[in-house]
Each structure stands twice: as structure tokens, then as C-alpha cells.
Backbone and ligand atoms as CSV (ligand in chain L), in Angstrom:
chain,resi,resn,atom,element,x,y,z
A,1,UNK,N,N,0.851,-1.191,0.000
A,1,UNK,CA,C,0.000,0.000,0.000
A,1,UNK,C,C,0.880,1.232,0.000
A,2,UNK,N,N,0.665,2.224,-0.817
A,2,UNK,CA,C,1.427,3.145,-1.598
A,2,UNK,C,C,0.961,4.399,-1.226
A,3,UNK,N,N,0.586,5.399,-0.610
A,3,UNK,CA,C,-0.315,6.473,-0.909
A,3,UNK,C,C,0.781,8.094,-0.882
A,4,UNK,N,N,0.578,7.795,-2.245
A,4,UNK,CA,C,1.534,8.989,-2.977
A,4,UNK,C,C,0.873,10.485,-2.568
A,5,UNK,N,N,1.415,11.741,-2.340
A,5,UNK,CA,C,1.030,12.795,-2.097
A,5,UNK,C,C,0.441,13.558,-3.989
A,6,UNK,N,N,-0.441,14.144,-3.927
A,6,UNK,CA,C,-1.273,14.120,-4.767
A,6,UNK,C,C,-0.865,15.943,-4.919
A,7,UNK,N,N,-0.108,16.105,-6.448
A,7,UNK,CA,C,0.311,17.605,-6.803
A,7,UNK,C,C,-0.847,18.606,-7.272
A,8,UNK,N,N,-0.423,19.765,-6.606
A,8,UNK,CA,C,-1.433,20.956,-6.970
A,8,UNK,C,C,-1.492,21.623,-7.900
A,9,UNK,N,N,-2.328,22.320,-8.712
A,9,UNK,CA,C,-2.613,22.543,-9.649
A,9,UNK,C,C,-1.800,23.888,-9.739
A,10,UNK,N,N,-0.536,24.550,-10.457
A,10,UNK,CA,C,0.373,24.960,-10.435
A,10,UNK,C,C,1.891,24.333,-10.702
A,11,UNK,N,N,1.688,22.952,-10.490
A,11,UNK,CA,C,2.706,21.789,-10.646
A,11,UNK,C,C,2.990,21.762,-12.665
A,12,UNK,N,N,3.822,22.263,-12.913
A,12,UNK,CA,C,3.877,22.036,-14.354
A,12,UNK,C,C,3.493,20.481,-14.857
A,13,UNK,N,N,3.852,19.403,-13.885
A,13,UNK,CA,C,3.629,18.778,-14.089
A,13,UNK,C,C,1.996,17.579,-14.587
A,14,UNK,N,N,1.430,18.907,-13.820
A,14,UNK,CA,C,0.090,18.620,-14.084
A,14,UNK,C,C,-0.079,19.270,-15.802
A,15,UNK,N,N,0.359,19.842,-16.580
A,15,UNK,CA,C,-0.129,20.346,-17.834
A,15,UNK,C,C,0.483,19.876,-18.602
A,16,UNK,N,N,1.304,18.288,-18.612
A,16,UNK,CA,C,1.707,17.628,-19.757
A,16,UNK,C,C,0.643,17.266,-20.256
A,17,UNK,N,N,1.087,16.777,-21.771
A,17,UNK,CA,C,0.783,15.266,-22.888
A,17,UNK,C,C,1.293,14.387,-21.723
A,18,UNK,N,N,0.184,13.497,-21.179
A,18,UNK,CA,C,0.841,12.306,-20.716
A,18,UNK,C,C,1.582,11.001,-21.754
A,19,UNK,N,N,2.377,10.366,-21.504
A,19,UNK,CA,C,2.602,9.261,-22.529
A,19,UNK,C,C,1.956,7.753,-22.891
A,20,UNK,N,N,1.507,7.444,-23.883
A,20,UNK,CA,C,0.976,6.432,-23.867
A,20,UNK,C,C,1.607,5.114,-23.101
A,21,UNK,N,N,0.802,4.381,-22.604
A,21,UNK,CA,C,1.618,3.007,-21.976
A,21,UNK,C,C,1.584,1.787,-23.387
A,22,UNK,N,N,2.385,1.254,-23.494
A,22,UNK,CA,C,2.975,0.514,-24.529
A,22,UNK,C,C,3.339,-1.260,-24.302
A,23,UNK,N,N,3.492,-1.486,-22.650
A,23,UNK,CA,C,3.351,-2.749,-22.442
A,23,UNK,C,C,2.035,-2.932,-21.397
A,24,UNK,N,N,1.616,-3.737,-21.073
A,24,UNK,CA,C,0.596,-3.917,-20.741
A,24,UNK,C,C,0.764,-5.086,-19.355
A,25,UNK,N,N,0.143,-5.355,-18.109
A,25,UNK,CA,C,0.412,-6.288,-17.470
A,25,UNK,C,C,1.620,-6.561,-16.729
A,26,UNK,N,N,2.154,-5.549,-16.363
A,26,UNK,CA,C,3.318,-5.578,-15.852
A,26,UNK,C,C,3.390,-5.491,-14.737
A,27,UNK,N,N,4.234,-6.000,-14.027
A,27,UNK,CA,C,4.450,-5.530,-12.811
A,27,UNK,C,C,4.344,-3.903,-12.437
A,28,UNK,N,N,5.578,-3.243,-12.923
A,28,UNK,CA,C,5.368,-2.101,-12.825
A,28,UNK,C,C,3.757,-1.392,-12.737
A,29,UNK,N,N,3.740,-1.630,-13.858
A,29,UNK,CA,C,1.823,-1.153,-14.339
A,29,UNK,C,C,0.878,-1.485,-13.021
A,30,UNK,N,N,1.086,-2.816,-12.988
A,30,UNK,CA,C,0.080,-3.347,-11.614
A,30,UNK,C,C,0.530,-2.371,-10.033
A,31,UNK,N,N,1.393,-2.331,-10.132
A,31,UNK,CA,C,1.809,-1.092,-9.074
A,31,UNK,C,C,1.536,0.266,-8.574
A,32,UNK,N,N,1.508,0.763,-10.121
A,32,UNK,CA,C,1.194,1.895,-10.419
A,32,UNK,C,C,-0.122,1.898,-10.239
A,33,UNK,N,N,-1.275,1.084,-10.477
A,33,UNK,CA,C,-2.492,1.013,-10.252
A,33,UNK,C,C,-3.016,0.784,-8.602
A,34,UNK,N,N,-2.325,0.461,-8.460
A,34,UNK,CA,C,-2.726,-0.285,-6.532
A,34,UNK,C,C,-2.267,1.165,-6.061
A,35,UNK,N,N,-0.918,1.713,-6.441
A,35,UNK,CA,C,-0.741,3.362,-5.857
A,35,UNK,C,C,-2.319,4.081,-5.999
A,36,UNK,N,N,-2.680,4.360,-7.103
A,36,UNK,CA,C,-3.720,5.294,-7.547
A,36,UNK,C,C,-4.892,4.624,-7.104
A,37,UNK,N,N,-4.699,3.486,-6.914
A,37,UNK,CA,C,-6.206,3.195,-5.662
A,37,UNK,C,C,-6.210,3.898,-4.910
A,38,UNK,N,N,-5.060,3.070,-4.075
A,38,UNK,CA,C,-4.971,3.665,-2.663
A,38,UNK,C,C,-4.527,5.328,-2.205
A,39,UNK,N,N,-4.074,5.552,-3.167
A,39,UNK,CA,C,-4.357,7.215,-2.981
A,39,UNK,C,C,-5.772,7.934,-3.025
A,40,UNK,N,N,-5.930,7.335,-4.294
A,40,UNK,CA,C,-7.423,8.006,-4.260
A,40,UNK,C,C,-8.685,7.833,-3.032
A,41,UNK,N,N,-8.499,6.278,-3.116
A,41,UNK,CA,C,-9.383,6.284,-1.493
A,41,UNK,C,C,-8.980,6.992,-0.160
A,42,UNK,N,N,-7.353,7.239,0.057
A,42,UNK,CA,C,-7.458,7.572,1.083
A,42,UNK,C,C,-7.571,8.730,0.921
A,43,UNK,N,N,-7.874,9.630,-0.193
A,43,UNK,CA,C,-8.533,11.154,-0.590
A,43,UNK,C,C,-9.380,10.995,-0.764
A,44,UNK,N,N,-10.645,9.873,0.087
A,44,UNK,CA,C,-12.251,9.953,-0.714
A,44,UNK,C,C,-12.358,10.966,-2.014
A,45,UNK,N,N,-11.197,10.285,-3.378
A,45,UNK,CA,C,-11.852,11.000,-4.263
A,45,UNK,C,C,-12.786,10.441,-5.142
A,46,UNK,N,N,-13.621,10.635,-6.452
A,46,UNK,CA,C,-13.875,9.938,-7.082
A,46,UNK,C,C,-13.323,9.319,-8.756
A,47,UNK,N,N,-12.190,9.631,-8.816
A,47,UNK,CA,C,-11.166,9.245,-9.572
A,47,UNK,C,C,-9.939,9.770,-9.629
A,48,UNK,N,N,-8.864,9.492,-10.119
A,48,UNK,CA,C,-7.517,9.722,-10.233
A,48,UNK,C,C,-6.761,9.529,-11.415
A,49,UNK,N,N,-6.548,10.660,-11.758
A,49,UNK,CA,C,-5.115,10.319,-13.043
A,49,UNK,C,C,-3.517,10.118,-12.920
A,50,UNK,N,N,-2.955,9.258,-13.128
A,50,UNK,CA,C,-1.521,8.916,-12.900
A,50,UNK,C,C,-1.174,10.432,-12.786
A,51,UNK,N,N,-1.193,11.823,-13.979
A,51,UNK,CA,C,0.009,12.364,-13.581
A,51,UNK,C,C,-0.109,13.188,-12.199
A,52,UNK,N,N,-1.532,12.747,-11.631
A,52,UNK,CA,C,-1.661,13.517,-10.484
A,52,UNK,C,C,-0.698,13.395,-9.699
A,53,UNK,N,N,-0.382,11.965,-9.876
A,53,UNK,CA,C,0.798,11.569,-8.469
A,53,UNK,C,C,2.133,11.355,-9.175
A,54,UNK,N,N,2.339,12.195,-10.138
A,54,UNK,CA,C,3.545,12.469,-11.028
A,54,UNK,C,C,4.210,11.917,-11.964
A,55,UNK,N,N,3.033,10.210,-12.539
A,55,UNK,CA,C,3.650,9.425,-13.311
A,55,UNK,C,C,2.630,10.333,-14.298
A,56,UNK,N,N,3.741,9.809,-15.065
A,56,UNK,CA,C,3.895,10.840,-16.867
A,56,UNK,C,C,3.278,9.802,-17.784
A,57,UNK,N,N,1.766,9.015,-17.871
A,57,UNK,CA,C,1.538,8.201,-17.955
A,57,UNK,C,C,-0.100,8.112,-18.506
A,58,UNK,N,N,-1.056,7.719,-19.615
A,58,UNK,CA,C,-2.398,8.096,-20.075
A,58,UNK,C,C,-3.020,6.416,-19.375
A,59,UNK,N,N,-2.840,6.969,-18.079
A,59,UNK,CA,C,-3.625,5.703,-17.162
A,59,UNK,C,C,-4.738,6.704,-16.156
A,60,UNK,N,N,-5.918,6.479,-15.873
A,60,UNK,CA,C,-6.488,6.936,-14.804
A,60,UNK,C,C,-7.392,5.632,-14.312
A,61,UNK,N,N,-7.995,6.263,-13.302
A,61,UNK,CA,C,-8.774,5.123,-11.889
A,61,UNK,C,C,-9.989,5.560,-11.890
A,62,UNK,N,N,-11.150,5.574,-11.898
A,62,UNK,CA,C,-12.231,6.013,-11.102
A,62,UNK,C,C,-13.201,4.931,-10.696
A,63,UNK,N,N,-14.247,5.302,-10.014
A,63,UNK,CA,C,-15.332,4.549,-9.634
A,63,UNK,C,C,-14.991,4.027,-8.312
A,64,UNK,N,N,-16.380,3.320,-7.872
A,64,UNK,CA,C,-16.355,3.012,-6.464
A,64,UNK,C,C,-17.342,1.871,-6.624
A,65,UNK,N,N,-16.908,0.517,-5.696
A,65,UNK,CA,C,-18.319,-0.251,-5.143
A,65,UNK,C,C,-18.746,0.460,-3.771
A,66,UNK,N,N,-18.471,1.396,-3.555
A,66,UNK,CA,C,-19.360,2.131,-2.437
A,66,UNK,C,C,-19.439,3.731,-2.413
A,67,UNK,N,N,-20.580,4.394,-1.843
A,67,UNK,CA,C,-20.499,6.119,-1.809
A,67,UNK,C,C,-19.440,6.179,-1.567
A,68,UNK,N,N,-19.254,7.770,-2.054
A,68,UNK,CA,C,-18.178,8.124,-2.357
A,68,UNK,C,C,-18.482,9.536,-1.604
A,69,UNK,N,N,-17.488,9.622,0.038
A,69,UNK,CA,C,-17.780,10.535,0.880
A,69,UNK,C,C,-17.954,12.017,-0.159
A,70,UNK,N,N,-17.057,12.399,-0.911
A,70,UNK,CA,C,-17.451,13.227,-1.590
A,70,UNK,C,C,-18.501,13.765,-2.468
A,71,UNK,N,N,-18.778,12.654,-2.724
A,71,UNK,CA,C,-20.410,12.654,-3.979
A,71,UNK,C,C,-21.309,11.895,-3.376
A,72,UNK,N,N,-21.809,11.925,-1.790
A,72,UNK,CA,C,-22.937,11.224,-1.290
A,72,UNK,C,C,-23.869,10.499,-2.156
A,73,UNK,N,N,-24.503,11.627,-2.880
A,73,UNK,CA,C,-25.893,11.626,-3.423
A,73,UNK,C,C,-25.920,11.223,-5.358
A,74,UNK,N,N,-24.403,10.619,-5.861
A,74,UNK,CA,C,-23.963,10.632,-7.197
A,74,UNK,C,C,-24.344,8.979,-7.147
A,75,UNK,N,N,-24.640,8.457,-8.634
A,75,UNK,CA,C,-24.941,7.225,-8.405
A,75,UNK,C,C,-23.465,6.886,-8.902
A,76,UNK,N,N,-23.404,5.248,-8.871
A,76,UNK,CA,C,-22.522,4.625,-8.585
A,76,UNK,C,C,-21.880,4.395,-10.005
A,77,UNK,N,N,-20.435,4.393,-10.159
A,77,UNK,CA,C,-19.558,4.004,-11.352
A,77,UNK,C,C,-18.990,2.988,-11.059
A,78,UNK,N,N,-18.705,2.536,-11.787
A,78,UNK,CA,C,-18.173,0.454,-11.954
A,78,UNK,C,C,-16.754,0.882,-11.606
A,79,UNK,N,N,-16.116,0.140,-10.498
A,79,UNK,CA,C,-14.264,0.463,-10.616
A,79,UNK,C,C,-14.126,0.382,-11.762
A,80,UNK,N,N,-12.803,1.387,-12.285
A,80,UNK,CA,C,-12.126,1.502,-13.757
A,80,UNK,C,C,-10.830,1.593,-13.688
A,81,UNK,N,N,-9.996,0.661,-14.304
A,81,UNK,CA,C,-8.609,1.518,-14.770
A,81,UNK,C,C,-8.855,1.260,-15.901
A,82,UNK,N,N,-8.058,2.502,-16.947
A,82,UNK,CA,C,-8.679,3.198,-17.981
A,82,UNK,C,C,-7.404,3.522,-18.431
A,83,UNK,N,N,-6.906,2.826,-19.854
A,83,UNK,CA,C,-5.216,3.340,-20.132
A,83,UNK,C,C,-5.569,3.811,-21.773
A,84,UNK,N,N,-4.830,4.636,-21.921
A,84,UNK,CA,C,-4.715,5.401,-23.532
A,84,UNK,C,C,-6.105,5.509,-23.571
A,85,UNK,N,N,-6.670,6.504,-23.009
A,85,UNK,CA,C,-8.189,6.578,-23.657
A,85,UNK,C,C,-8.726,7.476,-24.563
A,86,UNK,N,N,-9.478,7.364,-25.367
A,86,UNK,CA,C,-10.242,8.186,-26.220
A,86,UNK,C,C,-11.567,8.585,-26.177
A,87,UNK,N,N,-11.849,9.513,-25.982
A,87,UNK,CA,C,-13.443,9.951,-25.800
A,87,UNK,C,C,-14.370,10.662,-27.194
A,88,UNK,N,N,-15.226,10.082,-27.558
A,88,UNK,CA,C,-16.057,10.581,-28.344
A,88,UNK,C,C,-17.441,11.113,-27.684
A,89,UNK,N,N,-17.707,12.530,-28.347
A,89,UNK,CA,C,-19.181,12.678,-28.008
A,89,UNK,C,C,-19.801,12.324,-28.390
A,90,UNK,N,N,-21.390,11.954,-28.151
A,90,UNK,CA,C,-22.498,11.562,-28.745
A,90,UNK,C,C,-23.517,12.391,-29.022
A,91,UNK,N,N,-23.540,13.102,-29.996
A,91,UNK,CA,C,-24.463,14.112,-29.978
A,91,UNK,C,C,-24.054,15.136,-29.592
A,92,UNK,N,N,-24.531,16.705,-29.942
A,92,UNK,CA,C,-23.668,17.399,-28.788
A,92,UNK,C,C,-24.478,18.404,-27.915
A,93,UNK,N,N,-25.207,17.588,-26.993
A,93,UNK,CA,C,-25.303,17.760,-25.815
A,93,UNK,C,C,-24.688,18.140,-24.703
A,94,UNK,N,N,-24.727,19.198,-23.854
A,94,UNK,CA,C,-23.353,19.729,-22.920
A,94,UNK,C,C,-24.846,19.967,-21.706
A,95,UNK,N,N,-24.076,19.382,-21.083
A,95,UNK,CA,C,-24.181,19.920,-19.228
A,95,UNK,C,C,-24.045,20.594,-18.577
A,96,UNK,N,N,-23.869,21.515,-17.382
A,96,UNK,CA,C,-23.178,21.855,-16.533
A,96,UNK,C,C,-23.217,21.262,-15.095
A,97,UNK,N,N,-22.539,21.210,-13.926
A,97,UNK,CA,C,-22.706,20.770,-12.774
A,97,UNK,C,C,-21.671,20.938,-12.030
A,98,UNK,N,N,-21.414,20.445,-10.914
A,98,UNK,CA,C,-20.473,20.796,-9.868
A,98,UNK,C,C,-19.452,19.627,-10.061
A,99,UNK,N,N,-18.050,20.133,-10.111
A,99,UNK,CA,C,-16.894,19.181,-9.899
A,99,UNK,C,C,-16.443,19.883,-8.801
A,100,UNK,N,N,-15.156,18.740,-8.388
A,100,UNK,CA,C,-13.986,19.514,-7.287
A,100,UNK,C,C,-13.039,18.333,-7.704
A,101,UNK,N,N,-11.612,18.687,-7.689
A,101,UNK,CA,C,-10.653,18.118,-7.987
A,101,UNK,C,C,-9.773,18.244,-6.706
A,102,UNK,N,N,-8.885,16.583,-6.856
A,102,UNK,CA,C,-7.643,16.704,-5.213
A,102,UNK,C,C,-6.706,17.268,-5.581
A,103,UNK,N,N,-6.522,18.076,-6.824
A,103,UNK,CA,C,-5.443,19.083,-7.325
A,103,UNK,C,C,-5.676,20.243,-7.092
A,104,UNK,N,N,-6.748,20.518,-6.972
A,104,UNK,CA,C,-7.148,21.761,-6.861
A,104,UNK,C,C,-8.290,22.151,-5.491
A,105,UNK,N,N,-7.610,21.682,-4.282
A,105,UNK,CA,C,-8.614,21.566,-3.342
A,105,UNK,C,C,-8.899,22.661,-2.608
A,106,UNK,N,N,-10.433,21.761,-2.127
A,106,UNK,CA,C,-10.845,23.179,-1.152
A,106,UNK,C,C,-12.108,23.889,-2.313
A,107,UNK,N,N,-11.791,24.124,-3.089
A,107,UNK,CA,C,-12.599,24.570,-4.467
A,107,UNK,C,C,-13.782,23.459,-5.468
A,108,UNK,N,N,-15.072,24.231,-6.079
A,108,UNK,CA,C,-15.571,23.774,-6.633
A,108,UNK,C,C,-16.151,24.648,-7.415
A,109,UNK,N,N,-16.195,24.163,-9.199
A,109,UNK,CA,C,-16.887,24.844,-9.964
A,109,UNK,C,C,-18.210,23.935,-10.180
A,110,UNK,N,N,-18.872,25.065,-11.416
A,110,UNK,CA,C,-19.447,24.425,-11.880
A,110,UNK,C,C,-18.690,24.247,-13.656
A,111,UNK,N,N,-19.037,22.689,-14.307
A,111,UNK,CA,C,-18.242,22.666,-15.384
A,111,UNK,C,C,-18.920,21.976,-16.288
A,112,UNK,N,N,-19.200,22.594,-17.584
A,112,UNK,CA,C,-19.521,22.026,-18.365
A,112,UNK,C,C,-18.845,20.740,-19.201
A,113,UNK,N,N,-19.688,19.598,-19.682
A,113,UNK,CA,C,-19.073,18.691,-20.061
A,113,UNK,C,C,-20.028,18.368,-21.203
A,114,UNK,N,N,-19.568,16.963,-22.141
A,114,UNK,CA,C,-20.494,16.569,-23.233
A,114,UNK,C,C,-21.564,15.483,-22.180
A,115,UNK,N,N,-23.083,15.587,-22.038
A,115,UNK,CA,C,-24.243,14.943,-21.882
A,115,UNK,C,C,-23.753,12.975,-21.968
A,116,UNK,N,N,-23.397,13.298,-22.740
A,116,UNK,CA,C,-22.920,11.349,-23.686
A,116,UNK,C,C,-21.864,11.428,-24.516
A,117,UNK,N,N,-20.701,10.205,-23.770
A,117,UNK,CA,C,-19.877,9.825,-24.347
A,117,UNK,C,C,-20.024,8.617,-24.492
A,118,UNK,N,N,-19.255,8.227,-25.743
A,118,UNK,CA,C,-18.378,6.926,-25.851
A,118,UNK,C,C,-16.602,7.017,-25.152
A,119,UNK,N,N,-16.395,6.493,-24.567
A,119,UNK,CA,C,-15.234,6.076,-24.320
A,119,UNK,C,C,-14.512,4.451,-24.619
A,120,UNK,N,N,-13.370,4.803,-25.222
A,120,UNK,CA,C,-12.773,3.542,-25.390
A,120,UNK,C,C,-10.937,3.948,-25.040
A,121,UNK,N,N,-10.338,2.410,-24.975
A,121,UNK,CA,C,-9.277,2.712,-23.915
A,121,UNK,C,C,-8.945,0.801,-23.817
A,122,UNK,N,N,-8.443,0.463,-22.519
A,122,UNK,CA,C,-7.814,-0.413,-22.472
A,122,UNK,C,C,-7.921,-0.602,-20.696
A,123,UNK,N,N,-7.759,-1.798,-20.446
A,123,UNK,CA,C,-7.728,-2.311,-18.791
A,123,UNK,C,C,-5.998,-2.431,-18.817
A,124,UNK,N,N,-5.590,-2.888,-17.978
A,124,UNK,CA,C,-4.554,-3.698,-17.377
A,124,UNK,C,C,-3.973,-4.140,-18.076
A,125,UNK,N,N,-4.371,-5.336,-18.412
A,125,UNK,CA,C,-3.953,-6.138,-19.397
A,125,UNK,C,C,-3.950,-6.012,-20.978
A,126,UNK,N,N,-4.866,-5.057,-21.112
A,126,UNK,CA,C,-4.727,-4.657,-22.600
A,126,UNK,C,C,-5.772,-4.890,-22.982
A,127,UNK,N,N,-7.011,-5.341,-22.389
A,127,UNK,CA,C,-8.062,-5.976,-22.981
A,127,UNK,C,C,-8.442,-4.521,-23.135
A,128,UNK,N,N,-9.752,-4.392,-24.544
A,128,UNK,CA,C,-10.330,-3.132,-24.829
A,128,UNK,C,C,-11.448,-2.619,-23.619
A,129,UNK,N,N,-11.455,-1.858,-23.463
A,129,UNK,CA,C,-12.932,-0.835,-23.114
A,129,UNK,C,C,-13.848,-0.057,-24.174
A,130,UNK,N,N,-15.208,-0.300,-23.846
A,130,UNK,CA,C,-15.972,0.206,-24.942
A,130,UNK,C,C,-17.051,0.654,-24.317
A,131,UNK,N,N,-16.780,1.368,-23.773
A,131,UNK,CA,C,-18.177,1.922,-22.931
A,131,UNK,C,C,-19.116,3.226,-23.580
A,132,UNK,N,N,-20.512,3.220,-23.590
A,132,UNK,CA,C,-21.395,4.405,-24.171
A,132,UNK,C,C,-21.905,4.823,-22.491
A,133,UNK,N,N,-21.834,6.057,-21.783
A,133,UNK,CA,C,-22.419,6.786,-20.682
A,133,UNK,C,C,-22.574,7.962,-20.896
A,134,UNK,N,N,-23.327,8.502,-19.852
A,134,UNK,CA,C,-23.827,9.700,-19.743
A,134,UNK,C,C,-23.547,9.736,-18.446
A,135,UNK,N,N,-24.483,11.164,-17.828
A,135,UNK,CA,C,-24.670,11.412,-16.497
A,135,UNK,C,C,-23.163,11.613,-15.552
A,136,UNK,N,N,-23.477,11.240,-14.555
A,136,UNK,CA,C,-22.099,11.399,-13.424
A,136,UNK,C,C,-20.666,10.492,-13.877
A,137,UNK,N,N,-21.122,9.279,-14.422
A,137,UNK,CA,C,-20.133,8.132,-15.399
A,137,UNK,C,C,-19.312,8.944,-16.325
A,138,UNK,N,N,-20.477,9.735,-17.355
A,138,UNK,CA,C,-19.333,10.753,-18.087
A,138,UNK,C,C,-18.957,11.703,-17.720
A,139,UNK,N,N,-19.537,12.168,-16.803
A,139,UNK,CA,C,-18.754,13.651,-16.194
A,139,UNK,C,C,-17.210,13.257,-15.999
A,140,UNK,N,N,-16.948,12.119,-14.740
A,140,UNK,CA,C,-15.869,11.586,-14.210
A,140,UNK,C,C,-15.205,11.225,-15.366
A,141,UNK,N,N,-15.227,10.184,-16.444
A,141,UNK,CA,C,-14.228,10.183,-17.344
A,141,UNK,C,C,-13.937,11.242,-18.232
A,142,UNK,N,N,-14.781,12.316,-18.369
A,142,UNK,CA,C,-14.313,13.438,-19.016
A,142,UNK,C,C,-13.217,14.033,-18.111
A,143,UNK,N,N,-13.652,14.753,-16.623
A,143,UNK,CA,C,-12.598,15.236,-15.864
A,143,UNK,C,C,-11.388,14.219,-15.712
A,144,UNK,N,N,-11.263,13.055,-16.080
A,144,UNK,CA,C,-9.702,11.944,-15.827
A,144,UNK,C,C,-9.198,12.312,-16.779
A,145,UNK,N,N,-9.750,12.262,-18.057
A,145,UNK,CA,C,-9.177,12.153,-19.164
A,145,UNK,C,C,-8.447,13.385,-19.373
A,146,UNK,N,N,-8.985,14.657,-18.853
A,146,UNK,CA,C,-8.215,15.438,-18.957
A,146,UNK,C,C,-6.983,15.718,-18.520
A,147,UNK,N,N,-7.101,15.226,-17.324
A,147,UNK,CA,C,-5.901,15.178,-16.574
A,147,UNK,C,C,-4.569,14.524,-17.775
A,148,UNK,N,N,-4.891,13.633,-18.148
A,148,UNK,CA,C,-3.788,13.126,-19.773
A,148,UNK,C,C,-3.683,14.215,-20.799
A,149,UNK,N,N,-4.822,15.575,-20.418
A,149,UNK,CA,C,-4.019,16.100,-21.798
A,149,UNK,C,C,-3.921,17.393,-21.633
A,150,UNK,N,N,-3.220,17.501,-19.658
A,150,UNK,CA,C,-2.904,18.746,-19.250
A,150,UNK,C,C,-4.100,19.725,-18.695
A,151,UNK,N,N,-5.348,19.245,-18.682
A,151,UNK,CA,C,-6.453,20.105,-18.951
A,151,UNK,C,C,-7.160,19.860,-17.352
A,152,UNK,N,N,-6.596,20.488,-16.522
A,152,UNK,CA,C,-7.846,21.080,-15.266
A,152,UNK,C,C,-8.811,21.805,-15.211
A,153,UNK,N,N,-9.882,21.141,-14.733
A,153,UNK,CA,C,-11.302,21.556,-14.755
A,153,UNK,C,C,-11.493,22.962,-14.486
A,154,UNK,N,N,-10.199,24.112,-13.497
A,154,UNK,CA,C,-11.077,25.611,-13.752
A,154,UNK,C,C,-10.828,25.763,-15.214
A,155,UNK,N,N,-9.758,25.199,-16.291
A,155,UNK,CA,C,-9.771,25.707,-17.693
A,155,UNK,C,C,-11.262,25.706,-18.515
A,156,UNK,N,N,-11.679,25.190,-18.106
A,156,UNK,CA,C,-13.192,24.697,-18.498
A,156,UNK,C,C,-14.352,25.245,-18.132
A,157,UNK,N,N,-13.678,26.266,-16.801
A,157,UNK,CA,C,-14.986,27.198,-16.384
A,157,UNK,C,C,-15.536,28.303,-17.268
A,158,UNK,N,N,-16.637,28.355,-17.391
A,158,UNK,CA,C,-17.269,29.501,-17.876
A,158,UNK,C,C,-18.039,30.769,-17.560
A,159,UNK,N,N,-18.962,30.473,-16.273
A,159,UNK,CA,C,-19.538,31.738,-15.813
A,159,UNK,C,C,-18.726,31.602,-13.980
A,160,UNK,N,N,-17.499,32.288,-13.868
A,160,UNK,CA,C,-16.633,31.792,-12.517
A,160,UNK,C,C,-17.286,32.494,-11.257
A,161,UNK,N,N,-18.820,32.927,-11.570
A,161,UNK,CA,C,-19.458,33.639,-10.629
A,161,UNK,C,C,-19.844,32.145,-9.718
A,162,UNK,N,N,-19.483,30.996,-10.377
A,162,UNK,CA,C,-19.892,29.518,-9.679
A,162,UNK,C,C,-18.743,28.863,-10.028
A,163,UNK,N,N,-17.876,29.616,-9.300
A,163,UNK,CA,C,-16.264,29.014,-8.742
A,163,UNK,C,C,-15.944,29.310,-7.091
A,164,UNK,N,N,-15.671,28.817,-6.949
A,164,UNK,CA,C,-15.668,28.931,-5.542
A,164,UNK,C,C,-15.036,28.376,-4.686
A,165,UNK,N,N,-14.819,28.748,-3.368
A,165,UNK,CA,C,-14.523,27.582,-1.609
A,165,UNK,C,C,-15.519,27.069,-1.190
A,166,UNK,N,N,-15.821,25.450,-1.181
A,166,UNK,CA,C,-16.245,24.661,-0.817
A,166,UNK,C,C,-16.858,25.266,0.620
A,167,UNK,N,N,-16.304,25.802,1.507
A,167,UNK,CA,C,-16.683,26.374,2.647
A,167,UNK,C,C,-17.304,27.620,2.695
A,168,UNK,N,N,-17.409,28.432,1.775
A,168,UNK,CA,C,-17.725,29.460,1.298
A,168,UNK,C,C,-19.126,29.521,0.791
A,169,UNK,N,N,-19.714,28.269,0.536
A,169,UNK,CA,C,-20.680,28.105,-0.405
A,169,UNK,C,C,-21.853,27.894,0.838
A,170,UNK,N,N,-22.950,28.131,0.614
A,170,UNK,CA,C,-24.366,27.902,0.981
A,170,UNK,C,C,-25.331,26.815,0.467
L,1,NI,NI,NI,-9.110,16.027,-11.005
């Protein structure tokens, strides 16, 4: 059990191209994944991208088999690890709603996203992912995915009159 300290949004390191992973099933890899569990849980977050915890790497984590202290009232996402992923919209339908990121804590916007994605990508082992979601499912893989291509959720804000401190808010 690994639980890596999780960089703030100011970290250059957070605004790479992450790199694609190229072997699959590795030790290493399997490591790297049990880290970003266990980080993320012990940050009740609801997902995690490798370069959060400084690997330079197009792997992220999300989901929970249980609430998720942060998103009480969010329904439930299937555990994921999620490597080289690609997101397509479906339609173009856009949202808005409340995120908060462990990069950027303490804070919550509101952020628009696409309504329905397809996502596809890869597990562990290399086997494919092919998933069609909407709702809180795509919110979360939209905000991971970004994290692979440098892109934190205030970049994404639009009216920052609903940006804010978590403590601040009513
Ligand atoms: Ni985040």
C-alpha cells in the first residue's frame, strides 16, 4: 500500500501530454495502479489520473463499489482503470454541474461537459474498453481524461461567478 502525495494545480507537471503506456500487465503497471487506488481512497476522491501523483503516464482510476464521501448523493460508477483513452461525443449535448478536484482543493466549480460519451481505452492487461455513458459516469471520465491532456477543470470554467470555496458556499 502506496499512498503517494497528490500535486497541486500549479505543478507544471500537471499540464503535460501524458505518454501512452505501450506494455501492458506488468508488474510495474500493476503497481502503479494499486498506488492510484490507494491514494485516491485515502482522498475519498472519485477518480484519479496517474500524472496527479507524477507518473507521466495516459492511465487513470475512477469509480467506487461504495459512496463516495465526496459525492454522497452521485450514483454509482463500476471500478475503472482506464489506459490510452479516447473519448467521443455523442451528440452534442453539454451539461453543466459541480466538480472539485484533489489538485485543486478546497474549491468547486461548476463545469460544463459533453451529456454522452463513448469512451474507449484499455484495462490492465490490454483488454479493450468500450463503454457508451452519460450522467455522473461521463462527467468523471471526461474530468480523468483530462488530466492526460494537461487540462484542469477551472480551464473549463465559464460563468466563474460559480467558482468557488467549498466552505464558502451555501
Ligand atoms: Ni481532477
Amino acid at each position: 500500500m502506496a499512498i503517494h502525495s497528490i500535486l497541486k494545480m500549479g505543478d507544471p507537471r500537471l499540464l503535460r501530454l501524458a505518454q501512452p503506456i505501450t506494455e501492458f500487465g506488468t508488474a510495474g503497471l500493476h503497481q502503479q495502479v494499486q498506488d492510484l487506488w490507494d491514494t485516491m481512497q485515502a482522498a475519498s476522491g472519485a477518480g484519479l489520473a496517474a500524472p496527479q501523483i507524477g507518473i507521466d503516464l495516459q492511465l487513470v482510476v475512477f469509480g467506487s463499489e461504495d459512496r463516495n464521501l465526496r459525492y454522497p448523493d452521485r450514483p454509482l460508477v463500476p471500478p475503472t482503470v482506464l489506459i490510452n483513452p479516447t473519448i467521443t461525443p455523442l451528440g452534442d449535448s453539454e451539461e453543466e454541474d459541480w466538480e472539485g478536484c484533489l489538485s485543486v482543493p478546497g474549491l468547486r466549480a461548476k463545469v460544463p461537459r459533453w451529456s454522452r460519451i463513448r469512451y474507449q481505452g484499455f484495462d490492465v492487461y490490454g483488454a479493450p474498453i468500450d463503454r457508451s455513458v452519460d450522467g455522473f459516469h461521463a462527467r468523471v471520465v471526461q474530468h480523468e481524461c483530462d488530466h492526460l491532456w494537461g487540462t484542469l477543470y477551472p480551464m473549463r470554467v465559464r460563468d466563474f461567478r460559480q467558482f468557488g470555496y467549498v466552505d464558502a458556499m451555501l
